[in-house]
Residue frames as qw, qx, qy, qz and C-alpha x, y, z in Angstrom:
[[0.605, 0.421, 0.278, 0.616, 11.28, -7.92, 13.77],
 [0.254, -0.671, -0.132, 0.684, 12.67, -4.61, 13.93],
 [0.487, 0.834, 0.196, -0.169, 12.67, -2.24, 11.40],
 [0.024, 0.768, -0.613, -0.184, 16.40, -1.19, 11.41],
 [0.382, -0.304, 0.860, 0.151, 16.35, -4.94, 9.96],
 [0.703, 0.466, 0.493, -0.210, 14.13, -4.46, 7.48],
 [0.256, -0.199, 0.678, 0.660, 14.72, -4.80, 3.47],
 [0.293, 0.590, 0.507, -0.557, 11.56, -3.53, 2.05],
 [0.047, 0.078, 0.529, 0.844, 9.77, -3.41, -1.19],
 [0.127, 0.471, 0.452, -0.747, 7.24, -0.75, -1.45],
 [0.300, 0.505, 0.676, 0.445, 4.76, -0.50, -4.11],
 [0.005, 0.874, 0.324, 0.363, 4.06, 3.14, -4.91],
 [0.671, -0.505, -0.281, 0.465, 6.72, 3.86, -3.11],
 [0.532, 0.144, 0.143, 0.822, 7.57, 6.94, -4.80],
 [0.367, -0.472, 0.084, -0.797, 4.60, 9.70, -3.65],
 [0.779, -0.501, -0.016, -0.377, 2.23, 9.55, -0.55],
 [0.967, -0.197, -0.136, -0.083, 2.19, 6.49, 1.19],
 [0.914, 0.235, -0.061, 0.324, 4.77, 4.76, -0.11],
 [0.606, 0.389, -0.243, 0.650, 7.14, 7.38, 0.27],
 [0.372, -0.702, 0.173, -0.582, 6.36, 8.39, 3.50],
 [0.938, -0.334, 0.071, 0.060, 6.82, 4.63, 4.60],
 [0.895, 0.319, -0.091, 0.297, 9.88, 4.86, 2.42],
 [0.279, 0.634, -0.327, 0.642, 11.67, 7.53, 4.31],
 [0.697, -0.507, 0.151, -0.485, 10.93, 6.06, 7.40],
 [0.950, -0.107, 0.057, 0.288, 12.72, 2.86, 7.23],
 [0.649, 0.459, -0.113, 0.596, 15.36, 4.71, 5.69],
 [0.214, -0.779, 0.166, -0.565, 15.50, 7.17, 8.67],
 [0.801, -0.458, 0.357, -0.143, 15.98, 3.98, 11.13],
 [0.268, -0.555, 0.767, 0.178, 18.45, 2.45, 9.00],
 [0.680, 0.316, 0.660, -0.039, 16.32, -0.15, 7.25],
 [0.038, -0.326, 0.543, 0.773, 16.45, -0.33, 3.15],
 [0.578, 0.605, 0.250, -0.488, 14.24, 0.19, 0.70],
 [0.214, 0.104, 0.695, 0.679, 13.01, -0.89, -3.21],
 [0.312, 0.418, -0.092, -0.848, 11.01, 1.68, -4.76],
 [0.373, 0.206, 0.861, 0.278, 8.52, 0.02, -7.15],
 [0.198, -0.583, -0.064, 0.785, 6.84, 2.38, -9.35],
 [0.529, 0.560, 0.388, 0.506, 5.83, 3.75, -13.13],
 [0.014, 1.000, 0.010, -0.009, 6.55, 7.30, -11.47],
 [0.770, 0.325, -0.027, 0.548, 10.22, 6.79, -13.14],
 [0.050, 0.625, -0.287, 0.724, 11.50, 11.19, -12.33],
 [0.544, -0.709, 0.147, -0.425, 10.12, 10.90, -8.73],
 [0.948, -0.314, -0.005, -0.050, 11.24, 7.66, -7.83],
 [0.842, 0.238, -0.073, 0.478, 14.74, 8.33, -9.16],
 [0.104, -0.756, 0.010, -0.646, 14.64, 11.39, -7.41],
 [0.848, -0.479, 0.052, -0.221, 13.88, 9.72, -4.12],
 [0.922, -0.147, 0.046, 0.356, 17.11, 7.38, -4.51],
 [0.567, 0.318, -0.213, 0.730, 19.46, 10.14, -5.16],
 [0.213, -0.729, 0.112, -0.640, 18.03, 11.93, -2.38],
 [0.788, -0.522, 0.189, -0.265, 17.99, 9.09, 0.20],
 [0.061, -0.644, 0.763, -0.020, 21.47, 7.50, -0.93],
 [0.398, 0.338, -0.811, -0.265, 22.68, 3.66, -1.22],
 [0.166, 0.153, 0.940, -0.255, 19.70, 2.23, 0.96],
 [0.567, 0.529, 0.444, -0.448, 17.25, 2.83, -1.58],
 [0.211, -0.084, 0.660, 0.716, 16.78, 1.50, -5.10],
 [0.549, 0.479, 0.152, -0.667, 14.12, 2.30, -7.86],
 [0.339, 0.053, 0.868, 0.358, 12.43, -0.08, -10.26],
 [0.422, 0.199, -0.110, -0.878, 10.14, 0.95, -12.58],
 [0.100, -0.069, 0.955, -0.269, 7.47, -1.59, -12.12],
 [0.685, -0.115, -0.080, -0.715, 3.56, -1.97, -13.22],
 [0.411, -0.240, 0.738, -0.479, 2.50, -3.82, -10.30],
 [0.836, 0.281, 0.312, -0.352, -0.40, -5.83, -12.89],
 [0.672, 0.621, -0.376, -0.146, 2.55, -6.99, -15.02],
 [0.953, -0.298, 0.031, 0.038, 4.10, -10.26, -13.98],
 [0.711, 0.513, 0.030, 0.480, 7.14, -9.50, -16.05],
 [0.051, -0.764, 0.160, -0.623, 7.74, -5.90, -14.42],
 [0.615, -0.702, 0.220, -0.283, 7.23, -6.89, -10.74],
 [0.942, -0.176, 0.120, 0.258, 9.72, -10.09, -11.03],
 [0.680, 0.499, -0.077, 0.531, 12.09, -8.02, -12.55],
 [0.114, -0.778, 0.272, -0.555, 12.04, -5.38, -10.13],
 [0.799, -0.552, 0.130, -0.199, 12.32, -8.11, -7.36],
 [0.930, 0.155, 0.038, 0.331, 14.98, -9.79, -8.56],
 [0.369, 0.534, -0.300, 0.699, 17.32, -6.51, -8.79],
 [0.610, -0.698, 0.109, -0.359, 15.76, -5.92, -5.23],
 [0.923, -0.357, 0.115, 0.082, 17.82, -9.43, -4.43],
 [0.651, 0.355, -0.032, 0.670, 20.96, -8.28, -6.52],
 [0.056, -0.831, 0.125, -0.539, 21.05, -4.88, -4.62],
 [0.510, -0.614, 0.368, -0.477, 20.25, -5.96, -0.81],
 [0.029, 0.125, -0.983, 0.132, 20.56, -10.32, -0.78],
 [0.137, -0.283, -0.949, 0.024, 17.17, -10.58, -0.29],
 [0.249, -0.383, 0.182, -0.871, 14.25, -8.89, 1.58],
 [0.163, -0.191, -0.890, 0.381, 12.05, -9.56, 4.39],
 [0.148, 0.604, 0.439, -0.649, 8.99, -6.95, 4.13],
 [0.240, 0.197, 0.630, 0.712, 6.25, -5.91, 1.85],
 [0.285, 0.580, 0.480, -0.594, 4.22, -3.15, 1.75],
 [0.206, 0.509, 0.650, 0.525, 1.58, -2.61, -1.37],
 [0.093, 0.647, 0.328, -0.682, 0.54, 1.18, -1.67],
 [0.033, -0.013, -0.601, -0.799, 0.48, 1.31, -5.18],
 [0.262, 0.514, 0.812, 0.089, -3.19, 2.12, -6.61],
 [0.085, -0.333, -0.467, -0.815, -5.64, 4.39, -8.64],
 [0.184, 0.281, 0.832, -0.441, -8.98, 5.82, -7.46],
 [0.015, 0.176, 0.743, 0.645, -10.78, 6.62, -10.56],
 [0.401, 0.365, 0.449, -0.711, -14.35, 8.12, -9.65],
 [0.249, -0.023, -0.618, -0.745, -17.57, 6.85, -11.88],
 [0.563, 0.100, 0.586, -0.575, -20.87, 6.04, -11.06],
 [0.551, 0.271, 0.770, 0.173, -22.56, 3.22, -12.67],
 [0.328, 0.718, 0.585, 0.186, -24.76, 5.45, -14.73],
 [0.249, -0.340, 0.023, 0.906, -22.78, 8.90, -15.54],
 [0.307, 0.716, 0.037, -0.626, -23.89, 12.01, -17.90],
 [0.269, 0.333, -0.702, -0.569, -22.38, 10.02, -20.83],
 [0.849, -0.023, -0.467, -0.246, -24.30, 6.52, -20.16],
 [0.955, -0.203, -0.211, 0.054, -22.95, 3.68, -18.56],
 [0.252, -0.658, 0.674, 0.223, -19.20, 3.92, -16.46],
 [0.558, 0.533, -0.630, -0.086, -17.19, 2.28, -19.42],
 [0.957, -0.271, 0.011, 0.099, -16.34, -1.51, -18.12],
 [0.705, 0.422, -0.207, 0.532, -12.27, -0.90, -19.12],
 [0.016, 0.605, -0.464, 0.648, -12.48, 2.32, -16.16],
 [0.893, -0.270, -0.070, -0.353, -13.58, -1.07, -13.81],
 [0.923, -0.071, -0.082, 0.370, -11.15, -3.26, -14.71],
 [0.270, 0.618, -0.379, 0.634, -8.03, -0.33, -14.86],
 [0.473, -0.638, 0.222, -0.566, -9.46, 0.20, -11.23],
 [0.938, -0.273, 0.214, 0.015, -9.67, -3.43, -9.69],
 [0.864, 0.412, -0.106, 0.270, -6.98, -4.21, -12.07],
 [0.047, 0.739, -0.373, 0.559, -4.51, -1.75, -10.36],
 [0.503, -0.413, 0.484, -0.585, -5.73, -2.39, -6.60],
 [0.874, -0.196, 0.257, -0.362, -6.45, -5.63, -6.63],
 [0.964, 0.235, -0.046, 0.111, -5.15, -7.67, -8.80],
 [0.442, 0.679, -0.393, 0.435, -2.24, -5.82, -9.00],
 [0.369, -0.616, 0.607, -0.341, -1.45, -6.42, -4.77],
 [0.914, -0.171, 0.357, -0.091, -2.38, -9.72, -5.10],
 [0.555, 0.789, -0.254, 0.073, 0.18, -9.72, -8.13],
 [0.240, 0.674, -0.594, 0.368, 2.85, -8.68, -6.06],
 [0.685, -0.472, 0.432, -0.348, 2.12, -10.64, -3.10],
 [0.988, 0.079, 0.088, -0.104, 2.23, -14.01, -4.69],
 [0.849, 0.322, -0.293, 0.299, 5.46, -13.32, -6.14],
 [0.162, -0.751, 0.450, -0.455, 7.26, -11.75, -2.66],
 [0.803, -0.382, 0.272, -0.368, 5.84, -14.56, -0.97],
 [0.940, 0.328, -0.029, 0.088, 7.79, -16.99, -3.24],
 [0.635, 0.637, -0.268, 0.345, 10.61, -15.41, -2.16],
 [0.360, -0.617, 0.346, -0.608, 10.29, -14.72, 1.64],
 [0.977, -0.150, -0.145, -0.050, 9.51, -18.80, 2.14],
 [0.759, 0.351, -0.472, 0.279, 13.59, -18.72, 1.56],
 [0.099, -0.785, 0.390, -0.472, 14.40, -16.02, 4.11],
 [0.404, 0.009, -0.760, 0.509, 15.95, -17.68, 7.46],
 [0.488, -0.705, -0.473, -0.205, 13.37, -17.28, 10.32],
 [0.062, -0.647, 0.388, -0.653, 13.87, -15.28, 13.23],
 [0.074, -0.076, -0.887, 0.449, 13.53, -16.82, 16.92],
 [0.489, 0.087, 0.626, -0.601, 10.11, -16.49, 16.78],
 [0.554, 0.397, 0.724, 0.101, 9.59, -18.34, 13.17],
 [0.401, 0.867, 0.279, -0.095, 9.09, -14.97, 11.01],
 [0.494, -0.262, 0.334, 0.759, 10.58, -14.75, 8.23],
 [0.217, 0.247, 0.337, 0.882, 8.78, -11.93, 6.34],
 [0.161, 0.660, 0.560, -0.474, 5.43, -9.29, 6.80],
 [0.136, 0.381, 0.497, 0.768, 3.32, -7.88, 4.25],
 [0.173, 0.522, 0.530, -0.645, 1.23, -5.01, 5.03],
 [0.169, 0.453, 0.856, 0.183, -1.46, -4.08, 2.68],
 [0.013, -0.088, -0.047, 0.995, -3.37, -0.53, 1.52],
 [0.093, 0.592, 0.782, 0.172, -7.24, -0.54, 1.58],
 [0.089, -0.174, -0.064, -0.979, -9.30, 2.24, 2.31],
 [0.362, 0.244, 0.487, -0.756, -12.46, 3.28, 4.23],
 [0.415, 0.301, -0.403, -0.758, -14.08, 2.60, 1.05],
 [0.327, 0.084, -0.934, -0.120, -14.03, -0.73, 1.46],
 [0.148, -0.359, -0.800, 0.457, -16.47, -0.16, 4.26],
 [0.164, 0.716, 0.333, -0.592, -18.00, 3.17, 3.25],
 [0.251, -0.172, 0.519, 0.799, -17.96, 3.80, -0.13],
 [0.132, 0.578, 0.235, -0.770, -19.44, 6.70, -1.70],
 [0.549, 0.768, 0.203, -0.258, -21.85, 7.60, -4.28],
 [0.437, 0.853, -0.282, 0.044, -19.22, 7.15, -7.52],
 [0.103, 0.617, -0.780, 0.017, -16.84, 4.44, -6.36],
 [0.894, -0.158, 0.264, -0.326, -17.98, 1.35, -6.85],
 [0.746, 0.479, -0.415, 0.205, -14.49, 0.25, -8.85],
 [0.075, 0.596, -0.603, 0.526, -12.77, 1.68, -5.95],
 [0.625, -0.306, 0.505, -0.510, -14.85, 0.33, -2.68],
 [0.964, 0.184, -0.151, -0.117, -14.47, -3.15, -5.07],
 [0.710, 0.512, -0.360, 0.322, -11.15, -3.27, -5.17],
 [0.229, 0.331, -0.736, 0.545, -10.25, -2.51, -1.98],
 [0.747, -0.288, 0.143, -0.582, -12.73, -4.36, -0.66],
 [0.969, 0.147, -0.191, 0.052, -11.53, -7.20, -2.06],
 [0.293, 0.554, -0.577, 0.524, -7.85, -6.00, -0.55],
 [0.487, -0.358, 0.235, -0.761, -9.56, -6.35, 2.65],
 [0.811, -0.066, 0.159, -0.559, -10.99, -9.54, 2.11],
 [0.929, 0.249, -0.272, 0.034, -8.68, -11.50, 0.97],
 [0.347, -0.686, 0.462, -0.442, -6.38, -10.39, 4.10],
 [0.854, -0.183, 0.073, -0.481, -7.53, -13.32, 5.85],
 [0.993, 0.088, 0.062, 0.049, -7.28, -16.34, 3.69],
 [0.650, 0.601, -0.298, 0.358, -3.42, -15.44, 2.56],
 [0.301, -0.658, 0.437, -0.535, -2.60, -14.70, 6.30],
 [0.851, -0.177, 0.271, -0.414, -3.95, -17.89, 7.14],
 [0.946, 0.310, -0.017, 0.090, -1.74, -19.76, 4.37],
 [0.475, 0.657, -0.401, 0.427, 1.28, -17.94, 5.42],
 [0.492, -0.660, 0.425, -0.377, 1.40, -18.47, 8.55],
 [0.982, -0.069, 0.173, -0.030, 2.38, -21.87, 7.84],
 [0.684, 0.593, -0.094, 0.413, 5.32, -19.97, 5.83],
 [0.483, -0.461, -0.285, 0.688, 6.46, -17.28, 8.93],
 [0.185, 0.178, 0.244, 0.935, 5.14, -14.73, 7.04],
 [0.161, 0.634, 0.602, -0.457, 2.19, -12.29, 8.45],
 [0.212, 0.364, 0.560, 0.714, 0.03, -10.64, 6.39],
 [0.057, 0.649, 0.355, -0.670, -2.24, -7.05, 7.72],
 [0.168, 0.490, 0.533, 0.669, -3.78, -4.58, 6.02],
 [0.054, 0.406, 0.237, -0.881, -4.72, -0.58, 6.50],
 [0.120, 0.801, 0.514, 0.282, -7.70, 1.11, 5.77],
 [0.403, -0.013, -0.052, 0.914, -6.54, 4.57, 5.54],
 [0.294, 0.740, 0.600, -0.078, -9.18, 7.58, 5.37],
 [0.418, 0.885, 0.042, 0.200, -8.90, 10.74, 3.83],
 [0.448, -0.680, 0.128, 0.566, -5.22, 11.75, 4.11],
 [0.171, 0.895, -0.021, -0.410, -3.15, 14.23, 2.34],
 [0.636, -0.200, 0.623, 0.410, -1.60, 12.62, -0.94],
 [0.105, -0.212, 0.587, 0.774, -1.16, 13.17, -4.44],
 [0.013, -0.467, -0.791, -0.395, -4.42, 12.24, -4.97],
 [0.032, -0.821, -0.533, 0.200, -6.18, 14.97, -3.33],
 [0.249, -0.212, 0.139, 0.935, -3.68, 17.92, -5.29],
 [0.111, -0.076, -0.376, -0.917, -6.72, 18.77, -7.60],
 [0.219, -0.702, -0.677, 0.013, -8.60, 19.00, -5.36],
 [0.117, 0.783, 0.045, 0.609, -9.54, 23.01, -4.36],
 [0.083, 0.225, -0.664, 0.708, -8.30, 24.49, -0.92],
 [0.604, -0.137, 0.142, -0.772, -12.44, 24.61, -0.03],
 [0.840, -0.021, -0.422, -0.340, -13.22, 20.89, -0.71],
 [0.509, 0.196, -0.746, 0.383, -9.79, 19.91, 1.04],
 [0.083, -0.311, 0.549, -0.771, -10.69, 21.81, 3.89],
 [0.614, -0.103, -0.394, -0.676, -14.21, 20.09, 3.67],
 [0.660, 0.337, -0.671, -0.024, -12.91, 16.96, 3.58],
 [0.289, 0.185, -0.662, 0.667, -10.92, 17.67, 6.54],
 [0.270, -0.086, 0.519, -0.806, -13.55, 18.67, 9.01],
 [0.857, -0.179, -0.229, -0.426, -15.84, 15.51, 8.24],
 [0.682, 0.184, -0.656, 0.266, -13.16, 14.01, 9.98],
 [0.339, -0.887, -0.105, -0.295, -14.40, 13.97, 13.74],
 [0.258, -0.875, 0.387, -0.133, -10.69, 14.12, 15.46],
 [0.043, -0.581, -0.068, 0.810, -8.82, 15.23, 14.91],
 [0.555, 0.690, 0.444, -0.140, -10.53, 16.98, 12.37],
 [0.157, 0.714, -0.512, -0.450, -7.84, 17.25, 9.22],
 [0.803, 0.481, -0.325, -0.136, -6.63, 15.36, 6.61],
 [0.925, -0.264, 0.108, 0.250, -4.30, 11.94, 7.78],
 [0.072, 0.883, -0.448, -0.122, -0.75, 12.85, 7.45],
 [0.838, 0.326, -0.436, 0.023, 1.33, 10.09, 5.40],
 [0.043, -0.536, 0.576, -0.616, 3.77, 10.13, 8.27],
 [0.699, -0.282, 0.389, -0.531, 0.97, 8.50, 10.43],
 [0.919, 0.243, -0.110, -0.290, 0.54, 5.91, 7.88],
 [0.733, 0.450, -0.498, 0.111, 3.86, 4.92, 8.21],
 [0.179, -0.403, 0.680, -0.585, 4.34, 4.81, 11.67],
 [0.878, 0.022, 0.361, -0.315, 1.56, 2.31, 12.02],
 [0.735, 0.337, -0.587, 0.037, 3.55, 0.30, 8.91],
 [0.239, 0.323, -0.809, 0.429, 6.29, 0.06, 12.15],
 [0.507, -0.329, 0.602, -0.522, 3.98, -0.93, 14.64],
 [0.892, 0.204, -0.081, -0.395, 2.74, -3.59, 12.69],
 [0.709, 0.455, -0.535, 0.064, 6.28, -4.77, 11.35],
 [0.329, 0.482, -0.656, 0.479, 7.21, -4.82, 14.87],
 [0.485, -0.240, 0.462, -0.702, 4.47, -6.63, 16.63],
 [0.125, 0.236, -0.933, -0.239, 4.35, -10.20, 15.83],
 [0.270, 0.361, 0.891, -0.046, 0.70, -10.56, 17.01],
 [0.489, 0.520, 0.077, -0.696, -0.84, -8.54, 14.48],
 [0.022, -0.189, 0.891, 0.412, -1.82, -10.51, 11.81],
 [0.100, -0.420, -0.821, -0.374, -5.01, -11.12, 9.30],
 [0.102, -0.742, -0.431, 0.503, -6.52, -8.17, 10.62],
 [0.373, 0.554, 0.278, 0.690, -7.39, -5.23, 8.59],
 [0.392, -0.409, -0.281, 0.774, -6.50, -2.05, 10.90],
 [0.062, 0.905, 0.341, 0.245, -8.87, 1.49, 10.06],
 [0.481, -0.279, -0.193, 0.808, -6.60, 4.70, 10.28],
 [0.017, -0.684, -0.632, -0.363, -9.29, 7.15, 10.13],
 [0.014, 0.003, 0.374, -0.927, -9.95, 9.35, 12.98],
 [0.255, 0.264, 0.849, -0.381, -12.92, 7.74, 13.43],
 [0.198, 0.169, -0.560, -0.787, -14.40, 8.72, 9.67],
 [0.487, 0.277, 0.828, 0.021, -17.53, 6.84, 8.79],
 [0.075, -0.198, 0.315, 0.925, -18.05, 8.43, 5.36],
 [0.604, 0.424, 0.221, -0.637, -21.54, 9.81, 4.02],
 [0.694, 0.530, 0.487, 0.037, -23.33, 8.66, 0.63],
 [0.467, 0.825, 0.235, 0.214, -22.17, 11.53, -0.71]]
C-alpha cells in the first residue's frame, strides 16, 4: 500500500500526532478525516489543507459520534482504507493524592478515552474495511495504533495512563491476529516524550528536562517523526501485531 492511496481516518487528528500524520498524507496526495471534539482547530485544519481533508466532530467513546463521523468519511471519499487512533488524555493521579484517594471517574475518563475509546473506533473501521477490494497482496486496510512508553515504564502518578495504554498495547496482538483473516494489519507505536499539546504547560525548565533524559538524541520527539513511521508502517506489509517504541531509546525513571 502506498500512501498517495491512502483514505485515512485519524483520531485526534486535529493537534500533535494526529495532525502531523494528517499533513503528511495530505502532502503525498493521500486524504484525510479529521475525527475530533477540537471543533475551531480541526475546522481550521480543513480550510487550510483544502478538499482532501474533512472534519467530524467525534467523541471517540461514543458509538453514535464515531459511526457518524465514518459514514460522512464514506459520503466524502467512497470509502477508506487506513486507520490511525491518536486521540487520548493523560490525566496525572496517584492512587493516594493530597486530597485522598485518585477519584475512580479520573480512571475511567482515562481508560475510557485511550482504551476503550481505540478499541471503539477500531471495531467499527474494521466493519467497514472487510468491504474494501484487496490489493495484490490481499490488504485491504491498516490500522496503526498510539500507546506510549508508559505502557512499559510508567511513572509514579500514571497508573490510569500506563493502564490504558497498556492495554492499547496488548490487545495489538489478538485483533491483528483476527484481521488478518480480513486483509487488514493492525501495529501500534509507543511514542516517548515528544513535543505536543500536552506538554504546552509545561515550563521551558521541565521541557528542557524532559528533553535531556532522552539519551539521543537528547530532545523532545518531533510529531513529524511520528508520522513518518505511520508511512513506513502503511507501506510495509510485514509489519504487523507488533507494537514499535519511538523513543530514542527512553527507559523512563519512577519519577
Amino acid at each position: 500500500m502506498n500512501v498517495k492511496d491512502c483514505i485515512a481516518v485519524v483520531t485526534g487528528g486535529a493537534s500533535g500526532l494526529g495532525e502531523a500524520t494528517v499533513r503528511n498524507f495530505v502532502s503525498q496526495g493521500a486524504r484525510a478525516a479529521i475525527l475530533d471534539i477540537q471543533v475551531d482547530r480541526g475546522e481550521t485544519l480543513v480550510k487550510e489543507l483544502g478538499g482532501n481533508v474533512i472534519f467530524a466532530n467525534a467523541d471517540v467513546t461514543k458509538e453514535e459520534d464515531v459511526q457518524a463521523a465514518i459514514n460522512k468519511t464514506i459520503d466524502a471519499f467512497g470509502g477508506f482504507n487506513v486507520l490511525i487512533n491518536c486521540a487520548g488524555v493523560g490525566d496525572p493521579g496517584k492512587v493516594l493524592g493530597k486530597k485522598g484517594p485518585l477519584p475512580l471517574d479520573s480512571f475511567k475518563r482515562v481508560v475510557g478515552i485511550n482504551l476503550i475509546g481505540t478499541f471503539n473506533v477500531i471495531r467499527l473501521t474494521v466493519e467497514k474495511m472487510v468491504g474494501n477490494t484487496p490489493n495484490e497482496e490481499g490488504e485491504r486496510g491498516v490500522i496503526v495504533n498510539t500507546a506510549s512508553v508508559a505502557a512499559f515504564d510508567g511513572q509514579v502518578g500514571q497508573p490510569a495512563y500506563a493502564a490504558s495504554k497498556g492495554g492499547i498495547v496488548s490487545m495489538t496482538l489478538p485483533i491483528a491476529r483476527e484481521c488478518a483473516g480480513y486483509g487488514i494489519r493492525v501495529m501500534t507505536i509507543a511514542p516517548g516524550i515528544f513535543d505536543t499539546p500536552m506538554m504546552d504547560g509545561l515550563p521551558e525548565e521541565a521541557r528542557t528536562s524532559l528533553a535531556k533524559m532522552v539519551p539521543f538524541p537528547s530532545r523532545l520527539g518531533r510529531p513529524p517523526e511520528y508520522a513518518r513511521l505511520v508511512q513506513n508502517i502503511i507501506e510495509n506489509p510485514m509489519l504487523n501485531g507488533e507494537c514499535i517504541r519511538l523513543d530514542g531509546s527512553i527507559r523512563m525513571a519512577p519519577r
